[in-house]
Structure formats: C-alpha cells, structure tokens
C-alpha positions in Angstrom: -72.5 -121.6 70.1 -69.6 -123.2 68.4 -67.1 -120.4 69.8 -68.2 -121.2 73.1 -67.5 -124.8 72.7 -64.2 -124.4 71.3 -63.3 -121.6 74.2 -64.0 -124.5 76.6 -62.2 -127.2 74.6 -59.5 -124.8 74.7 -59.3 -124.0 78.4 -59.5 -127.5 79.3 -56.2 -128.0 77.6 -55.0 -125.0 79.6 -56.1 -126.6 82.6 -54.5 -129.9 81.8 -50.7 -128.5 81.0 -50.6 -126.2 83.9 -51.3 -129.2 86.5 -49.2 -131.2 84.1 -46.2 -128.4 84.9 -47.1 -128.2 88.5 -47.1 -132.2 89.1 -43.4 -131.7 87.2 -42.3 -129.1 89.0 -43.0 -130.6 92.6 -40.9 -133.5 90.9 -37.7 -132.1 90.9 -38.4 -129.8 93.5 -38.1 -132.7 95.6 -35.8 -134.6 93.8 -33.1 -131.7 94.0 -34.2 -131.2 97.5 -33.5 -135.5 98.4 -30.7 -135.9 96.1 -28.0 -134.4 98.3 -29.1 -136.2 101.6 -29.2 -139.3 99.2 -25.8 -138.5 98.1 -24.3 -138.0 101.6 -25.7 -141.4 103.3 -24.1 -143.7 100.4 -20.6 -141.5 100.7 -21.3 -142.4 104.0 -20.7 -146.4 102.8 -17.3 -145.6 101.9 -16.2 -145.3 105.8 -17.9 -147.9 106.0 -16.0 -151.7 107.2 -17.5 -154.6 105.0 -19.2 -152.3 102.8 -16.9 -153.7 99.1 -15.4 -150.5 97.4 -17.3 -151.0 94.1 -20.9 -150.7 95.9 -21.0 -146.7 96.5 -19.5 -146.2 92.4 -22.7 -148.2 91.3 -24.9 -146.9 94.2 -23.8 -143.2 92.9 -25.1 -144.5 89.2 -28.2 -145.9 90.5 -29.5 -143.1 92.2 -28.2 -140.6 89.8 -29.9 -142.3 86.8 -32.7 -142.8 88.9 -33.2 -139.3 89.7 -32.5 -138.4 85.7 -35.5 -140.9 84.6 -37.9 -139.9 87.1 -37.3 -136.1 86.5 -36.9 -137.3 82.5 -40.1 -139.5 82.8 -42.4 -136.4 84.3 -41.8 -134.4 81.0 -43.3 -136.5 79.3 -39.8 -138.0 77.3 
C-alpha cells in the first residue's frame, strides 16, 4: 500500500516538471520566434523623422532585457 502511494506521489512530480518544461519551452519558442520582428520594427525608428536618436539604443535594451527576464523568469530563476 505504501509503495503505491509513494509511486503516485512520485508521478505526480513527473507530471508537474514535464508541463513545467513544456510551458518553458513554448516561452522561448515564441520569444525567439517575436524577437527578430521586434527587432526590425524599432530599427525601423531609426529612419524614422522626429523619432530622437537615443529612443531605438534604449528601445533595443528594453526589449532585449525583456525578453531575457521573461525567458529567465519561466525557469524558475
């Protein structure tokens, strides 16, 4: 009886990680697959007229860290 618990104790943790690595790997699945078009539209800024020239350097930072932590935040830390 107590093998049988701890077989199911022990699957359920199992069961938790793997959706755990799924959920992380649809993550940066899409944030590798948005980063480039993300990338491209504020290079687009650049050409831009009005747009100051110190707006796409922190824009780049921004996103860029912003793609680290969310990617950084889904493993767990």
């Amino acid at each position: 009886m107590q093998n049988l618990m701890l077989e199911k104790k022990g699957q359920a943790r199992i069961d938790s990680k793997i959706s755990y690595l799924i959920g992380a790997l649809i993550v940066v699945v899409l944030a590798t697959a948005l980063a480039p078009t993300m990338f491209e539209e504020i290079d687009g800024l650049q050409n831009s007229t009005g747009v100051p020239s110190w707006v796409p350097t922190v824009l780049f930072v921004i996103v860029g860290a912003g793609l680290v932590f969310i990617i950084w935040r889904v493993f767990g830390n």
